[in-house]
C-alpha positions in Angstrom: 0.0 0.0 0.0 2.8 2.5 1.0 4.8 1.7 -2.4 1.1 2.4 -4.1 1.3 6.0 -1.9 4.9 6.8 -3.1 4.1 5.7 -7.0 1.2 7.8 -7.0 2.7 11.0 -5.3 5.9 10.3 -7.7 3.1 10.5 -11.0 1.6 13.5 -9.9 4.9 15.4 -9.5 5.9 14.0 -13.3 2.5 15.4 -14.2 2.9 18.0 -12.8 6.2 19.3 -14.1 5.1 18.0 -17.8 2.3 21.0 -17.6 4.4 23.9 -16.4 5.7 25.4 -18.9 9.3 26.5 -18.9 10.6 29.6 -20.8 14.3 29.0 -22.0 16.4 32.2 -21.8 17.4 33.8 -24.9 20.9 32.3 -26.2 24.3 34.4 -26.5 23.8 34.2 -30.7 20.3 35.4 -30.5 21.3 38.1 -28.3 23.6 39.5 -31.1 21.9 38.7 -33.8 19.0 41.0 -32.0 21.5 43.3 -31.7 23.0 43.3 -35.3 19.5 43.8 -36.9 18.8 47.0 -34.2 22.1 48.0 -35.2 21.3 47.9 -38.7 18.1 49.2 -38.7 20.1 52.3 -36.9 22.1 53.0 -39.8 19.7 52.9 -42.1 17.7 55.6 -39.7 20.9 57.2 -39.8 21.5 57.6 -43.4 17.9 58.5 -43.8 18.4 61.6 -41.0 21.5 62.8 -42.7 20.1 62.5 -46.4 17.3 65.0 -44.6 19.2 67.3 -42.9 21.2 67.7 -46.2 17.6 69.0 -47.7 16.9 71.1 -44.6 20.0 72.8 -45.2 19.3 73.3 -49.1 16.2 74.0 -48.0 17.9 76.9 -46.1 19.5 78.3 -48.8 16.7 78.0 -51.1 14.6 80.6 -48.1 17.3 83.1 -48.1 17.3 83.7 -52.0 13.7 83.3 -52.3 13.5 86.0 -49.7 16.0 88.3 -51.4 14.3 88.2 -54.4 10.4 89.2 -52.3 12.6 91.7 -51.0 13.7 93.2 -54.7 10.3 92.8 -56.2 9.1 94.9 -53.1 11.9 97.6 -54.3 11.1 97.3 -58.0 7.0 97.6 -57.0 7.8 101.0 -55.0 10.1 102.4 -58.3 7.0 101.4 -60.3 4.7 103.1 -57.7 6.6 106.2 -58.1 6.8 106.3 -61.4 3.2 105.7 -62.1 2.6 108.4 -59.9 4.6 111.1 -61.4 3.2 110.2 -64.9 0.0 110.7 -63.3 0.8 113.9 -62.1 2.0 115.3 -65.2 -0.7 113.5 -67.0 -3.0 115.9 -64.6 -0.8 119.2 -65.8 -2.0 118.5 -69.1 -5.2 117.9 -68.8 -5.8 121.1 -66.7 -3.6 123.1 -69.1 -6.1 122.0 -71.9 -9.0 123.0 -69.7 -7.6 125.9 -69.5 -6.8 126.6 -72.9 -10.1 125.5 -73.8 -8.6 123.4 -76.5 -7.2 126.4 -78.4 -3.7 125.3 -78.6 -4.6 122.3 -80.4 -6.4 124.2 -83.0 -4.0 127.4 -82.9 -1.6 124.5 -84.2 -3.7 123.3 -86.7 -4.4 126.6 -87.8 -0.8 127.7 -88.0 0.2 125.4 -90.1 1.7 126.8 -93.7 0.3 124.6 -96.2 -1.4 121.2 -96.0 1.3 119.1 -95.7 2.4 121.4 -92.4 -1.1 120.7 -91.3 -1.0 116.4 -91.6 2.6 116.6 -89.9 1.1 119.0 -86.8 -1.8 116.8 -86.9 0.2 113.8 -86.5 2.3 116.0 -83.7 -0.1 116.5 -81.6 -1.9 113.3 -81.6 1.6 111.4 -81.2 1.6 114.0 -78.1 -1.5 112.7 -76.0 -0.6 108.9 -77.7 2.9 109.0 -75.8 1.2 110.0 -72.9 -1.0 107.3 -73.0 1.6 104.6 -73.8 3.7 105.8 -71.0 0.9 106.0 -68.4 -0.1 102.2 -69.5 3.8 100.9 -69.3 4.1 102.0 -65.6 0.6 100.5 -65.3 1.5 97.3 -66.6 5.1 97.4 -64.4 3.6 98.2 -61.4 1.0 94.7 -62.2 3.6 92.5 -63.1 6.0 93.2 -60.3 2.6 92.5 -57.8 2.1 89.4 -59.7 5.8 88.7 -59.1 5.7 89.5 -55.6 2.4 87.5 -55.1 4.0 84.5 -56.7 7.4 85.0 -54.3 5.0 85.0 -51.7 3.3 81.9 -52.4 6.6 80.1 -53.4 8.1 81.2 -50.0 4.9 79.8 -47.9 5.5 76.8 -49.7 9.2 75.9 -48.7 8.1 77.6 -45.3 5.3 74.8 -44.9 8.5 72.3 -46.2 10.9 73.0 -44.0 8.0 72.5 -40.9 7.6 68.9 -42.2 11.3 68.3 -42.2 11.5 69.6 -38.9 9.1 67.4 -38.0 10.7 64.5 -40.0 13.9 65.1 -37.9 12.2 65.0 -35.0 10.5 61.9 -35.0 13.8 60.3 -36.6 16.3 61.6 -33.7 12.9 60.1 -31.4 13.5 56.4 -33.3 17.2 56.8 -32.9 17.3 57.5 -29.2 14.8 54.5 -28.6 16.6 52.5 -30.7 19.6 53.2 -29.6 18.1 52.4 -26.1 17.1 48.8 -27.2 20.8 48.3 -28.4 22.1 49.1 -25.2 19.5 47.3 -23.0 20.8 44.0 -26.0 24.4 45.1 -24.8 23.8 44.3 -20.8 21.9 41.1 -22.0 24.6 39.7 -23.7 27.0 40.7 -20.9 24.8 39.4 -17.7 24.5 35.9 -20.7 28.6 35.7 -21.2 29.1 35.9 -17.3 26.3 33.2 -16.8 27.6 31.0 -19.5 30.6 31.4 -18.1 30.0 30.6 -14.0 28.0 27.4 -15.5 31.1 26.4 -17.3 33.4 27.1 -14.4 31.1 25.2 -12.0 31.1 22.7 -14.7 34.6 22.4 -14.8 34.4 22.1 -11.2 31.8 19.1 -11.1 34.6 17.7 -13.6 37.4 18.5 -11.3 35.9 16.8 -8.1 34.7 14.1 -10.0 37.6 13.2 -11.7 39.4 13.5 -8.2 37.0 11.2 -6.9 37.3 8.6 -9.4 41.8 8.8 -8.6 40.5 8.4 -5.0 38.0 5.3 -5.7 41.1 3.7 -8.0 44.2 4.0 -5.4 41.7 2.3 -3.2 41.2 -0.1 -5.3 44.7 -0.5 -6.3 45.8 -0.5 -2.6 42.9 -3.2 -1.5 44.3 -5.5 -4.4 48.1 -5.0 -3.7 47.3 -5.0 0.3 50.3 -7.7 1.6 52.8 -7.3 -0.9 54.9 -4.7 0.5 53.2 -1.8 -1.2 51.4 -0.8 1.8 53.5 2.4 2.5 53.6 3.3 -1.2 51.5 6.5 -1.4 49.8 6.6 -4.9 50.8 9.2 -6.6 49.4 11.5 -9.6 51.3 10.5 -13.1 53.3 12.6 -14.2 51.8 15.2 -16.5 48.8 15.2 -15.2 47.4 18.1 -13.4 45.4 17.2 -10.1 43.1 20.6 -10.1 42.4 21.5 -13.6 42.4 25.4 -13.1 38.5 26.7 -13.2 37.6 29.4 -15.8 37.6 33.0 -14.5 33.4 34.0 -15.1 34.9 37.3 -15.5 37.5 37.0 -18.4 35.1 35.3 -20.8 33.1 38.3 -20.2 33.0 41.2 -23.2 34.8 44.6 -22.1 31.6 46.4 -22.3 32.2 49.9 -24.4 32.8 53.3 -22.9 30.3 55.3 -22.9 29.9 59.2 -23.7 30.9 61.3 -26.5 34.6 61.4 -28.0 37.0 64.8 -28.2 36.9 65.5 -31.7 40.0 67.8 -33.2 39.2 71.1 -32.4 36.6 71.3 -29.9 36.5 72.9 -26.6 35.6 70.7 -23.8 36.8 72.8 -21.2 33.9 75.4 -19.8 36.9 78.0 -19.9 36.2 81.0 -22.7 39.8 80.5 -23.9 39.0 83.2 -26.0 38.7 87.6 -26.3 35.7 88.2 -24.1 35.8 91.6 -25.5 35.1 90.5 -28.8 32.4 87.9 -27.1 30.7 91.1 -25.4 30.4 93.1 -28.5 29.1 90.1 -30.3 26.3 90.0 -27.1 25.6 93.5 -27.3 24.6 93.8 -30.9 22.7 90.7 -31.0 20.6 92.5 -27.7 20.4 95.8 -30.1 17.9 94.2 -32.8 15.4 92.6 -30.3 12.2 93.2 -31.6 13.6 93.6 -35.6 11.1 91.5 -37.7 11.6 88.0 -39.2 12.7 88.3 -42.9 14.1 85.5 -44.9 17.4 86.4 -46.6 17.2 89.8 -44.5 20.1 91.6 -44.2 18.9 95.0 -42.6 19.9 95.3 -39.1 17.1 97.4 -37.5 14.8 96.9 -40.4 15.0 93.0 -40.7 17.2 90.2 -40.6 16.9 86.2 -40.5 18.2 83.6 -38.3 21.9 83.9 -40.0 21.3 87.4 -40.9 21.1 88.3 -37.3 24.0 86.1 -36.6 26.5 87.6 -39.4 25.8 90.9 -38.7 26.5 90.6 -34.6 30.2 89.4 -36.0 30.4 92.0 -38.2 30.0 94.6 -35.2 32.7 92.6 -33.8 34.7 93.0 -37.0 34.6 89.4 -37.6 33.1 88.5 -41.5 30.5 85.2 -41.6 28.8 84.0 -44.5 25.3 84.4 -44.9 24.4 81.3 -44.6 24.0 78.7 -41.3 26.1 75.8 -41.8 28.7 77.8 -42.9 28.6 79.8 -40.1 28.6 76.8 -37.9 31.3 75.1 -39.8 34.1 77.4 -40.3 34.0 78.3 -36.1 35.6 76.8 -33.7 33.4 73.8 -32.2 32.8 73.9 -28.2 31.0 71.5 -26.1 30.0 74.1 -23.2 29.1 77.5 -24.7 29.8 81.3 -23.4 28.0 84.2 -24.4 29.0 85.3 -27.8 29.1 81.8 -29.0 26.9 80.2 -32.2 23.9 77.9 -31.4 23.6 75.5 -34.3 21.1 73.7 -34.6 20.3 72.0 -39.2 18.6 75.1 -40.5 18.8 77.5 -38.0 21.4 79.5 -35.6 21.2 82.0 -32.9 23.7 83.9 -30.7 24.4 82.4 -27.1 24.1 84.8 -24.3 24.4 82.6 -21.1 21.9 80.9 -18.8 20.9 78.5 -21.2 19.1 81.0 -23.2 20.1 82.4 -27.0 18.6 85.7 -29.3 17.8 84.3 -32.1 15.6 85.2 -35.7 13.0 82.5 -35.1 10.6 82.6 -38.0 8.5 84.1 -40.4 5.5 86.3 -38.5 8.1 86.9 -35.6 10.0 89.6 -34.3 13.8 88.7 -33.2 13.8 87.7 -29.4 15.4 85.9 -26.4 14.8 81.9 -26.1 15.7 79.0 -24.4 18.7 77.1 -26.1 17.3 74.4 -29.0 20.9 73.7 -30.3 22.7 70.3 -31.4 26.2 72.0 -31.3 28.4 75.4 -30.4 31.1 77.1 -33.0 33.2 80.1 -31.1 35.0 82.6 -33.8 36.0 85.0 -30.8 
């Protein structure tokens, strides 16, 4: 009855452990390969963020000249305007002259003339006379109309690459977003493998182990065996000895060697960059750079603007703050960002770059900057992906 008890207790635990399932960790291999294909898909996400911020900064370009030219065609409309005007008003001179002449000087002309062909030729005069006038009053006319149809057009291409650049913006966004997560997912892979190496590693040392003691078991079991045969022959005080050769304690597997040396993390000194918080540079030149950038709060927003006081863009604003410091920039962002000095830990009078745009550092985490079209030039809090220093 009791071996019944024990059989039956013994089924139910073998039942038992059939049902439960049992979730095997994730191997080393699958662990990288996990990784490799995140890694992959990161460079690919990469390329694609590059390949955009390459159009954001044509896109850039594309702004400025397409808000020169508004800015022409708003020049060429107000020569038109005056024109047409002053036409006008000597269009109005000779109207009221011939009021006042009741039309007499047109026939005193006519009447004046010596013989007939005198008359067709002062005909002709004075009716070429009021035809100039009319010809010239319709050219200015039709100036003035085709430089507002150029400016209207200028106005719609510029809202277009302005409604552009928001979806690239946008684009980047969501791409640096995928990065960071993915990036995240990589190095959550990384400590996987890591914790999976030193746990492959302590089973194979306690493996080795098992080995060890049982192989030193077995050399145990066979002197004794060896002595209980032999027993009586004078072998008795013979101690059994390891062959020669042959290690007694195989040496057990450091779990941390077999471990990857997991990589460093945080950003690399790159040639030329600052990382030290110090200015190392003229502080003077910094503080003019400051001070004129402070001067044009509240200009307007103008693409490709150039006009301190009257209206500048984002590297408009920033060129002409260097000139006041006597320093000559492009007009133009990554140019600007390029040919500087690159610092980690900016100072007032430094550039904030960010693809597309730039502004002028002036301390506390906080920049002046040209935001964007419909905005006047004002202080901000810092939206910047890297520092250039020209002082």
């Amino acid at each position: 009855m009791r071996r019944l008890g024990n059989a039956l207790l013994v089924t139910m635990l073998t039942c038992g452990l059939v049902v439960t399932p049992v979730f095997a960790e994730p191997s080393i291999d699958s662990l990288k390969k996990n990784k490799e294909a995140a890694q992959s898909e990161v460079n690919s996400l990469q390329e694609e963020l590059t390949d955009l911020m390459s159009k954001i900064s044509k896109l850039e370009g594309d702004l400025i000249a397409k808000g020169q030219e508004i800015t022409q065609a708003e020049e060429d409309l107000k020569d038109a305007q005056a024109k047409e005007e002053e036409q006008y008003d000597d269009m109005k001179l000779r109207i009221k002259f011939m009021y006042e002449e009741g039309d007499s000087s047109f026939i005193e002309t006519l009447m004046s003339a010596e013989n007939f062909s005198d008359l067709v030729n002062k005909a002709e005069y004075v009716q070429n006379v009021h035809a100039y006038d009319r010809d010239k009053l319709n050219e200015y006319i039709e100036t003035k109309k085709q430089v507002q149809d150029l400016k209207a057009t200028l106005e719609t291409e510029m809202s277009n690459l302005e409604a552009l650049q928001v979806e690239f913006e946008e684009q980047k966004d969501t791409l640096d977003t995928t990065i960071e997560n993915k990036k995240d997912e990589i190095s959550n892979l990384d400590e996987q493998i890591q914790i999976a190496v030193q746990k492959a590693a302590e089973e194979q040392r306690k493996r080795e182990e098992a080995a060890r003691k049982k192989a030193e078991e077995e050399r145990r079991a066979a002197a004794a065996r060896t002595q209980q045969t032999t027993g009586g022959t004078g072998n008795q005080g013979t101690t059994n000895r390891p062959t020669s050769g042959t290690s007694s304690a195989p040496t057990a597997t450091n779990p941390g060697a077999a471990a990857t040396t997991p990589t460093t993390s945080g950003s690399t000194s790159v040639s030329g960059t600052d990382t030290s918080g110090s200015s190392g540079g003229n502080t003077s030149v910094a503080q003019k750079i400051v001070s004129a950038a402070y001067s044009q709060l509240g200009v307007p927003y103008v693409w490709g603007g150039s006009s301190p006081g009257k209206g500048l863009d984002c590297s408009g604003l920033v060129q002409y703050c260097h000139a006041v410091a006597g320093i000559s920039l492009p007009h133009y962002s990554e140019s600007q960002y390029a040919g500087g000095k690159k610092v980690t830990t900016p100072q007032p009078g430094d550039i904030c770059w960010k693809p597309g745009h730039v502004g002028i550092y002036i301390g506390n985490g906080q920049m002046i900057e040209a935001q964007q079209t419909g905005t006047n030039i004002m202080v901000s809090a810092v939206r910047a992906q890297g520092y250039a220093r020209y002082w």
